[in-house]
C-alpha positions in Angstrom: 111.9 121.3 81.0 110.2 123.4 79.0 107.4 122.6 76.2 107.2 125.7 73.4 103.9 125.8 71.9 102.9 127.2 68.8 100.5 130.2 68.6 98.0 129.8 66.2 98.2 126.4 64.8 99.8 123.5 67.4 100.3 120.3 65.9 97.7 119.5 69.5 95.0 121.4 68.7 95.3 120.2 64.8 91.8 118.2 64.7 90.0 121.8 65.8 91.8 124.1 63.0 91.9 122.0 60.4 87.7 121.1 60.8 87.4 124.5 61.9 90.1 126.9 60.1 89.3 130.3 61.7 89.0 128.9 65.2 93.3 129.5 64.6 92.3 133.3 64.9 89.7 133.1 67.9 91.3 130.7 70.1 94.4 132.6 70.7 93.0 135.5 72.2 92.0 133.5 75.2 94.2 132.5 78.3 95.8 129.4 78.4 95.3 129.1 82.4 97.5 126.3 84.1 95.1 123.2 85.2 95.5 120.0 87.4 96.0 118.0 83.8 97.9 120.1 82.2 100.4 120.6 85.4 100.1 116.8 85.5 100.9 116.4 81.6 104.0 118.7 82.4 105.2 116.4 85.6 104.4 113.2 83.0 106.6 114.6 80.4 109.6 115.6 82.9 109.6 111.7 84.3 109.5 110.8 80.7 112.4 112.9 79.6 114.9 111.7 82.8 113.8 108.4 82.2 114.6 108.0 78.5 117.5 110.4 78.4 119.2 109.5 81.8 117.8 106.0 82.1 116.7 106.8 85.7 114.1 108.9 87.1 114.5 110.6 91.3 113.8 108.2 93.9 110.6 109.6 95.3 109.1 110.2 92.2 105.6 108.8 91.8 105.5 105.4 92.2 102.5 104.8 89.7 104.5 107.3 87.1 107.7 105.4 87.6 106.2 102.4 86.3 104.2 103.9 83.6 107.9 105.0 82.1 109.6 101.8 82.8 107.2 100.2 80.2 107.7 103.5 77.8 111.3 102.6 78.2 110.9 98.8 77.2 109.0 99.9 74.2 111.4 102.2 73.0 114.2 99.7 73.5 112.2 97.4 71.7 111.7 99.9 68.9 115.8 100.4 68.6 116.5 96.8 68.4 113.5 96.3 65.9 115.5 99.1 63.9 119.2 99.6 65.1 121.9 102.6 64.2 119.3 104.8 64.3 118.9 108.3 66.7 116.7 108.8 69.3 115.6 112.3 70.2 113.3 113.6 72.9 111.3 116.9 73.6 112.3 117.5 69.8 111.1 121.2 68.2 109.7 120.4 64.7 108.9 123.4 62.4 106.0 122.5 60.1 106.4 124.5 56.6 102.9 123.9 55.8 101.5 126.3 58.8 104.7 128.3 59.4 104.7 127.0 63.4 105.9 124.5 65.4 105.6 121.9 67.6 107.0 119.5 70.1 106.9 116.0 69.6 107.5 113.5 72.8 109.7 111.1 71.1 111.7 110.7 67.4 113.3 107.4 66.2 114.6 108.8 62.9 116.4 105.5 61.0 117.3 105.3 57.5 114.3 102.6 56.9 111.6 104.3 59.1 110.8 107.8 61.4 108.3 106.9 64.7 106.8 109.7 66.3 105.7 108.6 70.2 103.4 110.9 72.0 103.1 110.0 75.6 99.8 110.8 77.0 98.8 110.9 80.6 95.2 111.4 80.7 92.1 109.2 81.2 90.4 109.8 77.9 91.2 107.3 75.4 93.2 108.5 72.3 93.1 107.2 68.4 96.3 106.6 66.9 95.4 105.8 63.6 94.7 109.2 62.0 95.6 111.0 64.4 95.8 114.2 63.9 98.6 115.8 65.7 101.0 113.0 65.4 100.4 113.4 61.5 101.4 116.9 61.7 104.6 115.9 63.7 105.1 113.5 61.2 105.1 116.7 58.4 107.9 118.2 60.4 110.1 115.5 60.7 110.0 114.3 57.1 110.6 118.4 56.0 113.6 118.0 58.6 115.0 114.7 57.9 113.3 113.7 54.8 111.2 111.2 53.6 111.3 107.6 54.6 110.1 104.0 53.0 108.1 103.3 56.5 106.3 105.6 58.8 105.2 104.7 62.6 103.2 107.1 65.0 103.1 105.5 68.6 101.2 106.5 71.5 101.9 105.3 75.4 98.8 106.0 77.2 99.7 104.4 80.3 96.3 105.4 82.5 93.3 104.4 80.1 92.7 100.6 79.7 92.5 100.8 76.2 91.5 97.0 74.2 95.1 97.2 72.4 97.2 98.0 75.4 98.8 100.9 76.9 101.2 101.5 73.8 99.4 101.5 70.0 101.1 102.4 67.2 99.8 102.7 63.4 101.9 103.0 60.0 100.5 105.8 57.9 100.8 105.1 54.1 102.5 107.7 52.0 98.9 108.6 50.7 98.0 108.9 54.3 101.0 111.2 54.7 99.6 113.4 51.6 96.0 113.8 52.7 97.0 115.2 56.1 99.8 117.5 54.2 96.4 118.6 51.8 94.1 119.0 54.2 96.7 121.1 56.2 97.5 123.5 53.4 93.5 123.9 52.5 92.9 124.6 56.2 95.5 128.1 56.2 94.3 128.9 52.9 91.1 128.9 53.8 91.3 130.9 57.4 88.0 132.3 57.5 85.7 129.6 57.1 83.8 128.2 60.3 82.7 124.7 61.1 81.3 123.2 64.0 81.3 119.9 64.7 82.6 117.0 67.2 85.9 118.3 67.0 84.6 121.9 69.1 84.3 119.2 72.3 86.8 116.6 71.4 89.4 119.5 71.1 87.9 121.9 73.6 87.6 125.3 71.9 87.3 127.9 74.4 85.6 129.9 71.7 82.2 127.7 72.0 80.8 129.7 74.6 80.3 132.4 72.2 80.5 130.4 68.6 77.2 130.7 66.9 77.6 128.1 64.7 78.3 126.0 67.8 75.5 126.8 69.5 73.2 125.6 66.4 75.2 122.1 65.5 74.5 121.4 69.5 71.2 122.7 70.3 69.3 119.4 69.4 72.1 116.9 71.0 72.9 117.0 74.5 75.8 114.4 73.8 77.6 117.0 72.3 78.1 118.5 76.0 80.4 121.1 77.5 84.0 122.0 79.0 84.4 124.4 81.6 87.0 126.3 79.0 83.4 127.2 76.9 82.4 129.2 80.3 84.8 132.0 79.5 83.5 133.0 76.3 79.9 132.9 77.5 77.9 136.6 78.5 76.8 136.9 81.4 72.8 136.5 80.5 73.9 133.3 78.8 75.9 132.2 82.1 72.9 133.4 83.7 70.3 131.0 81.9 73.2 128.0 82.2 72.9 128.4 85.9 68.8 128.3 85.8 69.3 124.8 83.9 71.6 123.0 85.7 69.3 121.2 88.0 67.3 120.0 85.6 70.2 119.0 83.6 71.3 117.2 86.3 68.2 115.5 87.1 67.9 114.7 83.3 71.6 112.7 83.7 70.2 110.8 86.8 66.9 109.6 85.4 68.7 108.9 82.0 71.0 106.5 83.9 68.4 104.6 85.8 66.4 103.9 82.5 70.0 102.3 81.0 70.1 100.3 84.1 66.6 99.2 84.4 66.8 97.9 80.8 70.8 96.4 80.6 69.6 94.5 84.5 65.9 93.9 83.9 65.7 93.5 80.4 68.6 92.1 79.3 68.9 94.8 76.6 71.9 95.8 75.4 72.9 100.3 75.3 75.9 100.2 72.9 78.9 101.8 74.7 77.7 101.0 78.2 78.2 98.1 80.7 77.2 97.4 84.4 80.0 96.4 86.8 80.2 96.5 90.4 81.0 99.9 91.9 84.9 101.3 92.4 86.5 98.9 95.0 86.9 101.1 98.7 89.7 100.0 100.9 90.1 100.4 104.1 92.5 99.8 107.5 91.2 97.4 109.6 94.3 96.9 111.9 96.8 99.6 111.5 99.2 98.5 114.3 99.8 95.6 113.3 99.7 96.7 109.3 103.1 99.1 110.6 104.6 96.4 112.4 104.5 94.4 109.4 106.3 96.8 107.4 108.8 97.4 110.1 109.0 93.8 110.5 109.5 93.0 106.7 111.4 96.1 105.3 112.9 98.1 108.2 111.6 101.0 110.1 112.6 103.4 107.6 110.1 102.2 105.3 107.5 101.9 108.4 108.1 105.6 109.0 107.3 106.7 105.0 103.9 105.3 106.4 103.1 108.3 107.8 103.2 111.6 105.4 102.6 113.9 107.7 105.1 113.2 110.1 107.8 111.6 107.9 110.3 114.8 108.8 110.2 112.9 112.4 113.6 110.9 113.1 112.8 109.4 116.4 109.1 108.4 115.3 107.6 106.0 117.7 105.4 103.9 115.7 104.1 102.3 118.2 102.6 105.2 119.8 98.5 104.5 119.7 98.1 108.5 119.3 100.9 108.0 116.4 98.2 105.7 114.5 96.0 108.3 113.1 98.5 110.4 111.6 98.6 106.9 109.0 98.8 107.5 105.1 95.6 106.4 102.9 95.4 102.7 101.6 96.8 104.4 98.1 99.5 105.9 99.9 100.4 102.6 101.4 100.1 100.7 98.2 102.6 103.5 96.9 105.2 102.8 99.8 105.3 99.2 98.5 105.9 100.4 95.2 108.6 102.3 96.0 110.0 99.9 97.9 110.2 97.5 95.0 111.2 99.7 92.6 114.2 101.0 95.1 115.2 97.9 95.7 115.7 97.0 92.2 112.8 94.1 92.3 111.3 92.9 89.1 108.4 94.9 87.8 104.7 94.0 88.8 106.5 92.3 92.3 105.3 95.0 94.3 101.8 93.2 94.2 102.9 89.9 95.9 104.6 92.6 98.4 101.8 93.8 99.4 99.7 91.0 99.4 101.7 89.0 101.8 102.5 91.9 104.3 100.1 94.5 104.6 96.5 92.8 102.4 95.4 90.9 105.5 95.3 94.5 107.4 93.4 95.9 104.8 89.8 95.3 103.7 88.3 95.7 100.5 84.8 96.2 99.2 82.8 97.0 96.1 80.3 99.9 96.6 77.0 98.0 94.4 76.3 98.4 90.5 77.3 101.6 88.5 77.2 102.1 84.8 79.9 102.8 82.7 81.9 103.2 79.5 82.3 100.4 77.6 84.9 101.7 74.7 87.4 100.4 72.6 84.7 98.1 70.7 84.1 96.1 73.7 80.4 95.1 73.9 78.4 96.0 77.1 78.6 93.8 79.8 82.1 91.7 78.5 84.2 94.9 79.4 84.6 94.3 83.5 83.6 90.7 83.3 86.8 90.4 86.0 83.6 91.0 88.4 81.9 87.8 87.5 78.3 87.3 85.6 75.8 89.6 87.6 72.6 87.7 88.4 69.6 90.7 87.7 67.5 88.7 90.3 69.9 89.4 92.4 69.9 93.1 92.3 67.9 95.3 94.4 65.0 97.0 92.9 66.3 100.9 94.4 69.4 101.7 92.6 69.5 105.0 93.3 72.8 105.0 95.2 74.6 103.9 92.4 74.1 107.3 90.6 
């Protein structure tokens, strides 16, 4: 599969050219270089394609993924019956007369009474639907294609941010909706040379802000405005230079900004809108693994006991039982992922895997939180009520020294 992207103006970078019209000019001139998210976004989108189009997705894809598009594919089976006889088309070029490009939307459920657009989105960083941007620029090209409709839907499946509205959220743009976006397009070519800075240089991550002037003073007073490593390449070197003197200092300023957010949310009981205080990422570990891979060959076969071990799955004769065999043992993740597939391969219902693993391997395995941490609380979610699935924390029962928690 292959994703075409427009040059100068793709319907995913629409919230930086239409704030900032002239960045269309400046950001093309830098390289697109392939990242970890961005291969990951392509892996995302190929699971999503087999799994809509073929209704089946390769048997040792990612376990985690394979579930993510088994729900995409219950919501867009819900969609069709919400609004049957209509066509379903995915990976769909749209050309967009009002920039002259193109783009490529996900998913389009074109029916007589409605068109959705579905953008599948495999990142961590929570996503707007309403107004959003790029799915409203989709939406252009599929009314210029297939005309207008009495009902508009844009959806988007974000399957690995726990967002307060679920993992698919969908909004109805009004027809006026429709027509502000399709204004502010057209004023945004026509006017190609002006510059703006504003949220929208981070939230979109203009390579150009390493160089941008007007960047640099919209950010110079607010350190919340703060960086992406695609700024670096536009920087000179006696900026780069000067970045390099502050970062320790910067970094120091992050620690001691945390501890003052703790001190008051634990000691205080004061409340720092957007941020919460939950006990620390939960670390698993093996406690017995022999008898963890004897429960799996036990319960689903030695096959399955084998996929245990990664780097010596190419092994037919494996010896499990072999002490020395033991250390060659996949993580607790990878573990939790041979469950997974197990279920999925074996055609159990969804979400069974859990009770799989509880009742074969959990007693092998031992689980503990690593202290208090402060985090994002998003999504309108007031501090402290996001992660209540930790219990109330007790401040007097905290230790004074929280440094290990930065």
């Amino acid at each position: 599969m292959t994703i075409a992207h427009a040059k100068n103006r793709p319907p995913s970078a629409a919230k930086r050219w239409l704030s900032c019209p002239w960045s269309a000019q400046v950001t093309p001139l830098y390289p697109n270089d392939e990242t970890d998210a961005s291969l990951k976004g392509d892996q995302w989108h190929k699971a999503m394609e087999d799994r809509i189009v073929f209704g089946a997705l390769p048997r040792d894809v990612d376990p985690d993924m394979a579930e993510a598009m088994d729900d995409l594919a219950e919501k867009v089976k819900a969609l069709i019956k919400e609004f049957p006889g209509g066509k379903l088309y995915v990976e769909v070029r749209l050309d967009i007369p009002q920039t002259g490009e193109f783009g490529t939307a996900d998913l389009l459920y074109v029916h007589p009474e409605i068109i959705v657009v579905i953008d599948e989105k495999s990142g961590y960083v929570a996503v707007d639907v309403e107004h959003n941007e790029q799915m409203l620029t989709y939406l252009l090209g599929a009314i210029a294609l297939y005309g207008p409709r009495p009902r508009y839907r844009l959806g988007i499946h974000q399957p690995n941010f726990d967002h307060i509205n679920g993992t698919f959220r969908t909004w109805e743009p009004s027809d006026t909706d429709v027509r502000h976006h399709e204004e502010a397009v057209l004023w945004s070519v026509a006017n190609d040379n002006h510059v703006q800075a504003g949220t929208h240089c981070k939230a979109s991550y203009c390579p150009h802000r390493g160089s941008c002037e007007a960047f640099r003073v919209y950010a110079q007073n607010d350190l919340a405005l703060g960086w992406h490593s695609s700024e670096l390449k536009g920087m000179s070197d006696e900026s780069l230079s000067k970045v390099l003197d502050a970062c320790d200092e910067l970094a120091g300023y992050r620690n001691e900004a945390r501890m003052e957010a703790m001190r008051r949310i634990m000691n205080m009981d004061r409340r720092i809108d957007g941020y919460k205080v939950v006990k620390g990422r939960r670390n698993r570990a093996v406690r017995d693994p022999a008898n963890l891979v004897g429960a799996i060959e036990s319960a689903l076969g030695l096959t399955w006991a084998r996929r245990l071990f990664p780097e010596l799955a190419w092994v037919s004769d494996l010896d499990v039982e072999r002490p020395e065999v033991l250390k060659h043992l996949g993580t607790c993740k990878h573990i939790e992922d041979v469950i997974k597939q197990y279920a999925r391969q074996s055609y159990l219902p969804r979400g069974s895997w859990k009770t799989l693993y509880d009742n074969i391997v959990g007693q092998y395995i031992t689980e503990t939180a690593g202290g208090l941490t402060l985090e994002r609380a998003i999504d309108g979610r007031p501090a402290r009520v996001r992660g209540s699935e930790f219990g109330t924390i007790d401040p007097a029962t905290v230790p004074s020294n929280q440094t290990h928690i930065l």
